[in-house]
mmCIF file of the C-alpha atoms, coordinates in Angstrom:
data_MODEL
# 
_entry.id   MODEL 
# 
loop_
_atom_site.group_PDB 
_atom_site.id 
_atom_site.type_symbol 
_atom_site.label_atom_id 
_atom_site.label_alt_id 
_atom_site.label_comp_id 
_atom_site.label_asym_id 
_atom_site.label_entity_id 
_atom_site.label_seq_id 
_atom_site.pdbx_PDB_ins_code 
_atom_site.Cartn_x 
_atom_site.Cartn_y 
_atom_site.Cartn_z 
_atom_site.occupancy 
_atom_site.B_iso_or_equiv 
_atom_site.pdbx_formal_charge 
_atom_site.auth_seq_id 
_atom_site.auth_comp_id 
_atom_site.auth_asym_id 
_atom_site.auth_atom_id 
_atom_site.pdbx_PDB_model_num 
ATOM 1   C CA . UNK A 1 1   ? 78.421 270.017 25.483  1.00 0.00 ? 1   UNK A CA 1 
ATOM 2   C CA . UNK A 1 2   ? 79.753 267.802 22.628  1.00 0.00 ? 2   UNK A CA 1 
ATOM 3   C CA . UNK A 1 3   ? 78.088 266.988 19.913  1.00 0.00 ? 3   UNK A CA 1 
ATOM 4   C CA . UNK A 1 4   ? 77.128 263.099 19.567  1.00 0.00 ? 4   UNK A CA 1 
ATOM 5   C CA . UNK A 1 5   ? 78.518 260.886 17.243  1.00 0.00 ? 5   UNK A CA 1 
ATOM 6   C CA . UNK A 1 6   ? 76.705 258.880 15.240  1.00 0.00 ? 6   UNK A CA 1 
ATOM 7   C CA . UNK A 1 7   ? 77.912 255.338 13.990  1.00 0.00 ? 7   UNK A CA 1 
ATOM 8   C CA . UNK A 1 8   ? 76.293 253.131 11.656  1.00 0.00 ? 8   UNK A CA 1 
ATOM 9   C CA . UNK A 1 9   ? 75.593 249.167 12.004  1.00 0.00 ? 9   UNK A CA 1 
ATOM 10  C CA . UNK A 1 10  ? 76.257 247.245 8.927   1.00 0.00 ? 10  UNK A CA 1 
ATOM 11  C CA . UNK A 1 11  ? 73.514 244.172 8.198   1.00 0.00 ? 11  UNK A CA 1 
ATOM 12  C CA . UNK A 1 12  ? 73.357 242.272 5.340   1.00 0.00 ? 12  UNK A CA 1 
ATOM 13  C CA . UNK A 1 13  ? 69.397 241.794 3.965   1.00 0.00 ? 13  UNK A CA 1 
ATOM 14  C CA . UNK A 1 14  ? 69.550 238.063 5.064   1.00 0.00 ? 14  UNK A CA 1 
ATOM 15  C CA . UNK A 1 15  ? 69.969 239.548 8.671   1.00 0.00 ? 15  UNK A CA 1 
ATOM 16  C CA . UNK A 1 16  ? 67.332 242.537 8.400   1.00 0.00 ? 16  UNK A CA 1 
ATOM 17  C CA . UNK A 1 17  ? 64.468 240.906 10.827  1.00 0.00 ? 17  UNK A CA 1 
ATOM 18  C CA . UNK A 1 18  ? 60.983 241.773 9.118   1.00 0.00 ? 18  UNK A CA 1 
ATOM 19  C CA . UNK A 1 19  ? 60.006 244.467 11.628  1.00 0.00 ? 19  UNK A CA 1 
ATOM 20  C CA . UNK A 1 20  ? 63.436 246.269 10.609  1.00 0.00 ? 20  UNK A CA 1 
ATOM 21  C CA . UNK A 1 21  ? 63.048 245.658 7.422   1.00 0.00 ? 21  UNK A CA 1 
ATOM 22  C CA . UNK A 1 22  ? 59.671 247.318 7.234   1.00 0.00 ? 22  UNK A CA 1 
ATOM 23  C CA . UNK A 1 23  ? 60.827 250.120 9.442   1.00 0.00 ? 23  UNK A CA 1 
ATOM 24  C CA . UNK A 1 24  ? 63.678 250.559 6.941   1.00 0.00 ? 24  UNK A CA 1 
ATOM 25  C CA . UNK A 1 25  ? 61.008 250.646 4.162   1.00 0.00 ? 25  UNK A CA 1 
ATOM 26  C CA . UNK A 1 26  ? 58.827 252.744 5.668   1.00 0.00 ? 26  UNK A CA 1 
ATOM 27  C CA . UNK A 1 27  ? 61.532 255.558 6.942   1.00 0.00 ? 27  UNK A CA 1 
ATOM 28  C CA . UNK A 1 28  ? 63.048 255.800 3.159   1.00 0.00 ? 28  UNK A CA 1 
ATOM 29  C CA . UNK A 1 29  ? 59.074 255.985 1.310   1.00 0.00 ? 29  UNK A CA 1 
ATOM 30  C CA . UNK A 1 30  ? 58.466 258.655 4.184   1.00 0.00 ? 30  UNK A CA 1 
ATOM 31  C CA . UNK A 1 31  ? 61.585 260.439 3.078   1.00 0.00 ? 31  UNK A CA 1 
ATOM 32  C CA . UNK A 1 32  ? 61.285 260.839 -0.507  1.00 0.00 ? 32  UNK A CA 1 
ATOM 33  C CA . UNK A 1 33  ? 57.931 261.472 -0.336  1.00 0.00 ? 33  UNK A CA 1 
ATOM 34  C CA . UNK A 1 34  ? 58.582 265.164 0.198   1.00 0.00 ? 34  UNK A CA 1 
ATOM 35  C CA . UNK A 1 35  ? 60.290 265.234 -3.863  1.00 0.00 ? 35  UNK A CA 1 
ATOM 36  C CA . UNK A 1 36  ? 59.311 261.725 -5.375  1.00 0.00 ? 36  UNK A CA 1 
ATOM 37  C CA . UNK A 1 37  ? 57.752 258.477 -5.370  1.00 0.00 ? 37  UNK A CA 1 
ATOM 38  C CA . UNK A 1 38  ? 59.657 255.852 -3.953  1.00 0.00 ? 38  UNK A CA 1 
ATOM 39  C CA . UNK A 1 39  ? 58.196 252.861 -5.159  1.00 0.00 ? 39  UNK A CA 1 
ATOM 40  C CA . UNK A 1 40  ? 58.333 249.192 -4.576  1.00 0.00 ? 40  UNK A CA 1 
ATOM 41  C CA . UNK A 1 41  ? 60.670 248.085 -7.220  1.00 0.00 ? 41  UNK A CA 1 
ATOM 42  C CA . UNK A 1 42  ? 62.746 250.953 -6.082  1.00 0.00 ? 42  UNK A CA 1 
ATOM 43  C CA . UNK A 1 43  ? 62.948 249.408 -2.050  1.00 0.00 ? 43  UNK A CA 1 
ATOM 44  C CA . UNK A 1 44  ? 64.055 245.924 -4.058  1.00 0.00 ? 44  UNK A CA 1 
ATOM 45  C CA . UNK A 1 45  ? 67.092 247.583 -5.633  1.00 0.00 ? 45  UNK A CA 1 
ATOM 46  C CA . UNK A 1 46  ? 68.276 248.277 -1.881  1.00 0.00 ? 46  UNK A CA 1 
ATOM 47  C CA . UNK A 1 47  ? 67.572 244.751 -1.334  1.00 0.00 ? 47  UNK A CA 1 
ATOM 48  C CA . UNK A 1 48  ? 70.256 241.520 -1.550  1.00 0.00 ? 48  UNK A CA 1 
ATOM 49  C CA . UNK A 1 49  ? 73.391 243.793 -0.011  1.00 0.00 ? 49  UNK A CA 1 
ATOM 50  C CA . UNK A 1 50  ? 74.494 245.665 2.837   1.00 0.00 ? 50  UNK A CA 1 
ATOM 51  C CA . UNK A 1 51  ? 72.440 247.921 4.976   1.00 0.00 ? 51  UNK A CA 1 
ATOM 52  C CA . UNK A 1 52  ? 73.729 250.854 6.998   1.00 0.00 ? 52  UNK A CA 1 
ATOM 53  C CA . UNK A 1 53  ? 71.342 251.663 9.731   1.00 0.00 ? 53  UNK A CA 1 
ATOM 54  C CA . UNK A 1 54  ? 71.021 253.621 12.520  1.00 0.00 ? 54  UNK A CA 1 
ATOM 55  C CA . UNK A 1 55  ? 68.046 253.495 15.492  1.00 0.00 ? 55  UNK A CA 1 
ATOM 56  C CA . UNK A 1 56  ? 67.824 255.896 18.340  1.00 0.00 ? 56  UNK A CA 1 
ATOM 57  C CA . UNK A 1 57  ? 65.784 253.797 21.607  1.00 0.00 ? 57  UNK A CA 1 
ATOM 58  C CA . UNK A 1 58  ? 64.913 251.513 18.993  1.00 0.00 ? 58  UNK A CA 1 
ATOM 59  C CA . UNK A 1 59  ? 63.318 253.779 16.410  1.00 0.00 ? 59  UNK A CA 1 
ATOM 60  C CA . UNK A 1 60  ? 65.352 253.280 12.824  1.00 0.00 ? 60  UNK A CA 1 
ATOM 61  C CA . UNK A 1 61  ? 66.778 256.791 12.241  1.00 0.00 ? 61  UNK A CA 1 
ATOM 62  C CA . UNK A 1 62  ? 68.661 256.328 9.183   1.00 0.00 ? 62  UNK A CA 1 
ATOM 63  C CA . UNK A 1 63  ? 69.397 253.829 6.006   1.00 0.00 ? 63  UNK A CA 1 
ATOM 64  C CA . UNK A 1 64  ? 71.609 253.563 3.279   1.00 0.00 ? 64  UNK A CA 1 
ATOM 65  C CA . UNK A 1 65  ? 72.158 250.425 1.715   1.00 0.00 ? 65  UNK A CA 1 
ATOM 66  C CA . UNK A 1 66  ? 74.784 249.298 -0.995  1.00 0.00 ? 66  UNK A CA 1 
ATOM 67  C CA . UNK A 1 67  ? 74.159 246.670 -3.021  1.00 0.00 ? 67  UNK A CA 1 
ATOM 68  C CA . UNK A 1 68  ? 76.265 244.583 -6.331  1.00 0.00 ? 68  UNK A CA 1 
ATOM 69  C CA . UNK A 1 69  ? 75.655 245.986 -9.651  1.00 0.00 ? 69  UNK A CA 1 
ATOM 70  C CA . UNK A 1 70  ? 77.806 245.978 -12.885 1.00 0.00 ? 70  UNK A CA 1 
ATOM 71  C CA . UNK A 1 71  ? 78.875 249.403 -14.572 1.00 0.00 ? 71  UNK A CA 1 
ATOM 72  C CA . UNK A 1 72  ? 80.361 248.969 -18.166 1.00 0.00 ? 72  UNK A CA 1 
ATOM 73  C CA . UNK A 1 73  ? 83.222 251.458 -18.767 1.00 0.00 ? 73  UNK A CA 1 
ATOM 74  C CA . UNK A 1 74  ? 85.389 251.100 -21.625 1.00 0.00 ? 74  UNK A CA 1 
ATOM 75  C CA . UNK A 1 75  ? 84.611 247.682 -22.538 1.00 0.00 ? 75  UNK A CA 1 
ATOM 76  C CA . UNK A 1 76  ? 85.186 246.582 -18.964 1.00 0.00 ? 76  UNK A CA 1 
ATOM 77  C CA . UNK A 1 77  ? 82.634 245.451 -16.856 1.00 0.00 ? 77  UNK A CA 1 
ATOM 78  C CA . UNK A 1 78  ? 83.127 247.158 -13.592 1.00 0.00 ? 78  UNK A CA 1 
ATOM 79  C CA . UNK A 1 79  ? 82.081 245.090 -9.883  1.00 0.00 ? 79  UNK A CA 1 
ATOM 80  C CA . UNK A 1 80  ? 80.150 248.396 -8.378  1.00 0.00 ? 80  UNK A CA 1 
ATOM 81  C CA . UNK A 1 81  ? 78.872 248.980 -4.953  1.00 0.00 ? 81  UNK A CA 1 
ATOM 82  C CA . UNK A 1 82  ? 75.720 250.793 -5.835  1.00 0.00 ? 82  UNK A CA 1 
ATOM 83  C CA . UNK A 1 83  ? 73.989 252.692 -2.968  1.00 0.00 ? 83  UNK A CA 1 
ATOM 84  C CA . UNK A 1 84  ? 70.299 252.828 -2.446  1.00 0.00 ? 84  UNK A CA 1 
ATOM 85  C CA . UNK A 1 85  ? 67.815 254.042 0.115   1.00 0.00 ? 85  UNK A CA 1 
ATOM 86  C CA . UNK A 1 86  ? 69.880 256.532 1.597   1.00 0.00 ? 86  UNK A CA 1 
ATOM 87  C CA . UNK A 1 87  ? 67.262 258.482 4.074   1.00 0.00 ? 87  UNK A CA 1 
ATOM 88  C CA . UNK A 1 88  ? 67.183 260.002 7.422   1.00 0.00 ? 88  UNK A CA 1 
ATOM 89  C CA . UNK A 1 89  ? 64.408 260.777 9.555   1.00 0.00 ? 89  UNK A CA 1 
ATOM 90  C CA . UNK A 1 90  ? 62.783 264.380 9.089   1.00 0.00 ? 90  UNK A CA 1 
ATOM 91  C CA . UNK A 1 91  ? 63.412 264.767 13.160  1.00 0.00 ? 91  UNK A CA 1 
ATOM 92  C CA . UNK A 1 92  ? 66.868 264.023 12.723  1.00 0.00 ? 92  UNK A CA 1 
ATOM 93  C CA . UNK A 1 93  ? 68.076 266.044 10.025  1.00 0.00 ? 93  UNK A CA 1 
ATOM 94  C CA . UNK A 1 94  ? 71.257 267.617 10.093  1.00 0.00 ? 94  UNK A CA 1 
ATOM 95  C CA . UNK A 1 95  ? 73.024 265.598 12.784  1.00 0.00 ? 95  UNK A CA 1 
ATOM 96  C CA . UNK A 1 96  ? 75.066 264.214 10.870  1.00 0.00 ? 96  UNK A CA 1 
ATOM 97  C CA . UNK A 1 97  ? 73.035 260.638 10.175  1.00 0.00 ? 97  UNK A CA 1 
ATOM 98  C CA . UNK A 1 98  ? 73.456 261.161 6.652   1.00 0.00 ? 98  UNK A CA 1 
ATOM 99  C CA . UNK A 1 99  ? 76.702 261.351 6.904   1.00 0.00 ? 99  UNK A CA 1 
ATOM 100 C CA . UNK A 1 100 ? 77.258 258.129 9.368   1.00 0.00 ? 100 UNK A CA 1 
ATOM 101 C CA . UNK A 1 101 ? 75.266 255.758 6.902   1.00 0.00 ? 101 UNK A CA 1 
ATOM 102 C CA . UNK A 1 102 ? 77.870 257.128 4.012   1.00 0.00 ? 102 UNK A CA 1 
ATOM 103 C CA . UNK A 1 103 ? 80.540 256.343 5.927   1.00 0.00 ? 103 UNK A CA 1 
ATOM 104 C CA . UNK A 1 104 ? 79.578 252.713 6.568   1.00 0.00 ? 104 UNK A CA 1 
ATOM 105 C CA . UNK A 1 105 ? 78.438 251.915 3.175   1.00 0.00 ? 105 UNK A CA 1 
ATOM 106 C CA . UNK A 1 106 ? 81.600 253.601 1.695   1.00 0.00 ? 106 UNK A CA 1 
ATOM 107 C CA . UNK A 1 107 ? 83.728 250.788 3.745   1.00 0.00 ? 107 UNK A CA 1 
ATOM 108 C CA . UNK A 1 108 ? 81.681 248.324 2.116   1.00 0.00 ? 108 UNK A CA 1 
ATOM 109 C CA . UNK A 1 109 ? 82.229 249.855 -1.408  1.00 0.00 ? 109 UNK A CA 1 
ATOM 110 C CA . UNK A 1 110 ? 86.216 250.274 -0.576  1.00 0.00 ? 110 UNK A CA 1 
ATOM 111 C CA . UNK A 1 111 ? 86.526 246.528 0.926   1.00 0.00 ? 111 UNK A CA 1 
ATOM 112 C CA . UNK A 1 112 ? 84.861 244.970 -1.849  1.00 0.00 ? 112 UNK A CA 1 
ATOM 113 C CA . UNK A 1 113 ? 84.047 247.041 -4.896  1.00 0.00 ? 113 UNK A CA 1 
ATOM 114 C CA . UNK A 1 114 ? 86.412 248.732 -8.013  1.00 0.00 ? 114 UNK A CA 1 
ATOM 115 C CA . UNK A 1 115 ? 84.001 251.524 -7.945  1.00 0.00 ? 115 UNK A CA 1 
ATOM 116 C CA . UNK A 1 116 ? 80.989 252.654 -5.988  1.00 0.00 ? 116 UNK A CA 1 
ATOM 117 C CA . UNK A 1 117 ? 78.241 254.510 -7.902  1.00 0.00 ? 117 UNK A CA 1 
ATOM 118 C CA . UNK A 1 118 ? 74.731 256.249 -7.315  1.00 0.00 ? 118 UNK A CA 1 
ATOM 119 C CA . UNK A 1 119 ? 71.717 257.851 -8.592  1.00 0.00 ? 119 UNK A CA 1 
ATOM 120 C CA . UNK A 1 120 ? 71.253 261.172 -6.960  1.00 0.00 ? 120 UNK A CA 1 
ATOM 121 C CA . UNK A 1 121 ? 68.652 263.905 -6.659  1.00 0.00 ? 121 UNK A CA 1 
ATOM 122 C CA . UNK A 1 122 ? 69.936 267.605 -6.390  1.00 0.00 ? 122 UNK A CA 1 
ATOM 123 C CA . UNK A 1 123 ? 69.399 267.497 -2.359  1.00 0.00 ? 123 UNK A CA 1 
ATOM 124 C CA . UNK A 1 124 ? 71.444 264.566 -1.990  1.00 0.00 ? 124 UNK A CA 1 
ATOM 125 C CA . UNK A 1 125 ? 74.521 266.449 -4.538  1.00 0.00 ? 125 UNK A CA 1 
ATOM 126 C CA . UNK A 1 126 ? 75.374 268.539 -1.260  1.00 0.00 ? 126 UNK A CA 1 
ATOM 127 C CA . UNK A 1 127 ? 76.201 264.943 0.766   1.00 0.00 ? 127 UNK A CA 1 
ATOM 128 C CA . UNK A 1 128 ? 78.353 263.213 -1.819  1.00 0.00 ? 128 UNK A CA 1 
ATOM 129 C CA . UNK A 1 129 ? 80.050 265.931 -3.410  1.00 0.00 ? 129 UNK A CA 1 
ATOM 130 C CA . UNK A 1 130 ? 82.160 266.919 -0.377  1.00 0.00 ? 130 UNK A CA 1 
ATOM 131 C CA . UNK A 1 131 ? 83.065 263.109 0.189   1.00 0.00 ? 131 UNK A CA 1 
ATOM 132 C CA . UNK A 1 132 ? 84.893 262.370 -2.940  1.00 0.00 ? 132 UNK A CA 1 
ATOM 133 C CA . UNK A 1 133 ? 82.007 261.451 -4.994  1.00 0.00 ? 133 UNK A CA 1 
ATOM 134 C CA . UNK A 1 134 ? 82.495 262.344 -8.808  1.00 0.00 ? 134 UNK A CA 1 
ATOM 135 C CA . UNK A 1 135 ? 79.571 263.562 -10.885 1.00 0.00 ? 135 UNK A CA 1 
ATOM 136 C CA . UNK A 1 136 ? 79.224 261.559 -14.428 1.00 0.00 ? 136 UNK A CA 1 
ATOM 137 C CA . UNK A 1 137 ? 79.457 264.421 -17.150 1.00 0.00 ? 137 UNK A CA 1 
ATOM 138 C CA . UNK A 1 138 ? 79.155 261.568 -20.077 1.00 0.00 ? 138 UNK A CA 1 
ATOM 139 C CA . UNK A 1 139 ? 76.705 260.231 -21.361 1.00 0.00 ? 139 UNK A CA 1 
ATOM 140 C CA . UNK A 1 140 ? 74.628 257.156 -19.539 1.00 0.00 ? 140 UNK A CA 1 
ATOM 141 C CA . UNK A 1 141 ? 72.711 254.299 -20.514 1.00 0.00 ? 141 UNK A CA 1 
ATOM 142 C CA . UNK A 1 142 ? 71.624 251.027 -19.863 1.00 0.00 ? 142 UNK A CA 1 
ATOM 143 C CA . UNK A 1 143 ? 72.323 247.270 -21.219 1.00 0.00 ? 143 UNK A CA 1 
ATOM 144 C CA . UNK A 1 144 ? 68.534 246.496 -21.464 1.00 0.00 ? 144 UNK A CA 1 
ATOM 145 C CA . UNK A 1 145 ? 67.036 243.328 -22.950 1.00 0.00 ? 145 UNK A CA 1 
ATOM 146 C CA . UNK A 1 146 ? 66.985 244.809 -26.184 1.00 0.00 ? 146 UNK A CA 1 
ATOM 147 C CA . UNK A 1 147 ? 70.143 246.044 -26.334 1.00 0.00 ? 147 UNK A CA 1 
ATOM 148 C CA . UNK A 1 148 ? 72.400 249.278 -25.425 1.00 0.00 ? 148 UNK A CA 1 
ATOM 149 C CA . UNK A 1 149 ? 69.913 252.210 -24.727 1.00 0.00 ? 149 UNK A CA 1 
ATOM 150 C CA . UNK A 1 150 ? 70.673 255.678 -23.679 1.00 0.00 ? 150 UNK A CA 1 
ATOM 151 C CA . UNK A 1 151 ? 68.991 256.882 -20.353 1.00 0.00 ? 151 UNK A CA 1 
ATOM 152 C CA . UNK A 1 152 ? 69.045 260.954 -21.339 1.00 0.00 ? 152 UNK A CA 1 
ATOM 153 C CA . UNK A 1 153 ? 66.923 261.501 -18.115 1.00 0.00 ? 153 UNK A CA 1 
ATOM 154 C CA . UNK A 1 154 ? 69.636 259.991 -15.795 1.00 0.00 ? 154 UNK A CA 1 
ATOM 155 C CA . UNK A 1 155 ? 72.567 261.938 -17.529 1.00 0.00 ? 155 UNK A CA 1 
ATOM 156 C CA . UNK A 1 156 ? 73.863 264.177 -14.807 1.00 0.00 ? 156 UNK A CA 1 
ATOM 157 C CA . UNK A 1 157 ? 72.648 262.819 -11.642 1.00 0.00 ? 157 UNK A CA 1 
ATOM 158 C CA . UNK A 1 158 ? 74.998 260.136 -11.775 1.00 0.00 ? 158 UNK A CA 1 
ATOM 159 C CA . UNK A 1 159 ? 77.653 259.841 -9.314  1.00 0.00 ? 159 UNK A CA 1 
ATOM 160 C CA . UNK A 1 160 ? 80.785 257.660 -9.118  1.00 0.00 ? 160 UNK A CA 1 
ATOM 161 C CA . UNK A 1 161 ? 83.552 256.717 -6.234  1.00 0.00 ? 161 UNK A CA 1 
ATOM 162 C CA . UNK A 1 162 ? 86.360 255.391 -7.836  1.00 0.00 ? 162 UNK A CA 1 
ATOM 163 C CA . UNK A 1 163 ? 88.658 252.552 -5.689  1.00 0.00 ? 163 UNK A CA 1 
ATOM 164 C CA . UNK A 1 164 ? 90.955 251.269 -7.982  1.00 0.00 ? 164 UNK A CA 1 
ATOM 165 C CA . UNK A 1 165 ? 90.196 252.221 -11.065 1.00 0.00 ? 165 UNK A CA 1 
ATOM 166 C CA . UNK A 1 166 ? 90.914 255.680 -13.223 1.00 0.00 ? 166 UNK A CA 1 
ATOM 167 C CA . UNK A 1 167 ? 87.974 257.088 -14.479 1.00 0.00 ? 167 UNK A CA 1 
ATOM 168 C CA . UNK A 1 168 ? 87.188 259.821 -17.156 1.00 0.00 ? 168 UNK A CA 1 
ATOM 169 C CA . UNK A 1 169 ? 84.033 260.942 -16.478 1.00 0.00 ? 169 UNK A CA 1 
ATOM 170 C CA . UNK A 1 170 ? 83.338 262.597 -19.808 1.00 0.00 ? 170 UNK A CA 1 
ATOM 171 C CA . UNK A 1 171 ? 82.737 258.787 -21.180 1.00 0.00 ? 171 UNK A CA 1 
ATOM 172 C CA . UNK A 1 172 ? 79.754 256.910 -21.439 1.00 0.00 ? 172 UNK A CA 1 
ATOM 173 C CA . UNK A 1 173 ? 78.994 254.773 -18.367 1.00 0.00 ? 173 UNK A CA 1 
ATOM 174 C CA . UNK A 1 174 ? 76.316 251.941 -18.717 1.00 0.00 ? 174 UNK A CA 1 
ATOM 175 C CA . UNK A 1 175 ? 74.912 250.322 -16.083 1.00 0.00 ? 175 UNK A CA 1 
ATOM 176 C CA . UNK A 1 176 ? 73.306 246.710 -15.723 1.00 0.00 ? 176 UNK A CA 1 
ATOM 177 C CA . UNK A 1 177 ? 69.461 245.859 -16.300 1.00 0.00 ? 177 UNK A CA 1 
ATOM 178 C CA . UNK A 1 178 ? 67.033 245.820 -13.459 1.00 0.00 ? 178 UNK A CA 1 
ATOM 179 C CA . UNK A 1 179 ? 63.023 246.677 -13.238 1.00 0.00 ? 179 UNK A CA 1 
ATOM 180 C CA . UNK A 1 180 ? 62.179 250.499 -12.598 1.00 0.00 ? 180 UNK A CA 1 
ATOM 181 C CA . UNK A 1 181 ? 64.263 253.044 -12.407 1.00 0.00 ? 181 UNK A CA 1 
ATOM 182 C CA . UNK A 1 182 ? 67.986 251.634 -13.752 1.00 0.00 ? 182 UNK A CA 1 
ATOM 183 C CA . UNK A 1 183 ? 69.551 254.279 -12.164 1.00 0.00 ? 183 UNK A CA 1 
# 
């Protein structure tokens, strides 16, 4: 028997019908919910880019979504795909789903994107670490209304996918402002 292969379909928000959407919604709060909170400002930051999805006889599966951000690095203000939202259903675990919804929002982040980035928790480390994905050592903050603020809390969890740029990851990274978590 051969194990099945699981590909992702790529749909921008503006295409996500509202059942979907809600589905999509519903599948990633039902998946943190186990460690975390996943709140409504955080479903908006996977909102406005591409979403990776996956259904099985119509049931959503899987997410991941990437969306535009800006990363300052070195006085350059980097166009980042972030990634957001990435969940698979508790019945579907370790089938490789996770894996499927990285690999489509990964093209995205390669076709348009100088650098992909993302927030992660320690479960998620064991996905992105084996595909390239480079864990921020320096310090991180945010360019918030009032100015230039370190985010202590978010040192660490930070991951980066460089495309065509050379990184150090010892530096400080800062990322754009949004409501919520900035990370």
């Amino acid at each position: 028997m051969h194990a099945q292969v699981h590909t992702a379909r790529l749909v921008h928000t503006s295409d996500l019908d509202t059942e979907t959407r809600a589905n999509a919604q519903q599948l990633v709060t039902e998946a943190f919910a186990t460690w975390t909170e996943f709140t409504e400002s955080d479903w908006e930051h996977a909102l406005g880019g591409m979403h990776a999805i996956i259904a099985h006889r119509g049931a959503l599966i899987a997410h991941a979504a990437v969306v535009q951000r800006r990363l300052l690095y070195r006085g350059t203000a980097l166009r980042c795909g972030y990634v957001e939202a990435v969940a698979v259903h508790e019945d579907w675990r370790g089938q490789g789903l996770a894996h499927a919804v990285m690999d489509a929002v990964e093209q995205v982040i390669r076709g348009a994107y100088r650098i992909g980035a993302l927030s992660s928790s320690p479960i998620g480390e064991k996905i992105y670490r084996p595909r390239g994905w480079l864990n921020w050592q320096g310090p991180t903050s945010v360019l918030a209304p009032g100015g230039l603020t370190r985010t202590p809390d978010d040192d660490g969890s930070v991951f980066v996918l460089p495309v065509d740029v050379d990184v150090d990851v010892t530096a400080e990274l800062v990322c754009d402002w949004r409501d919520g978590d900035v990370w």
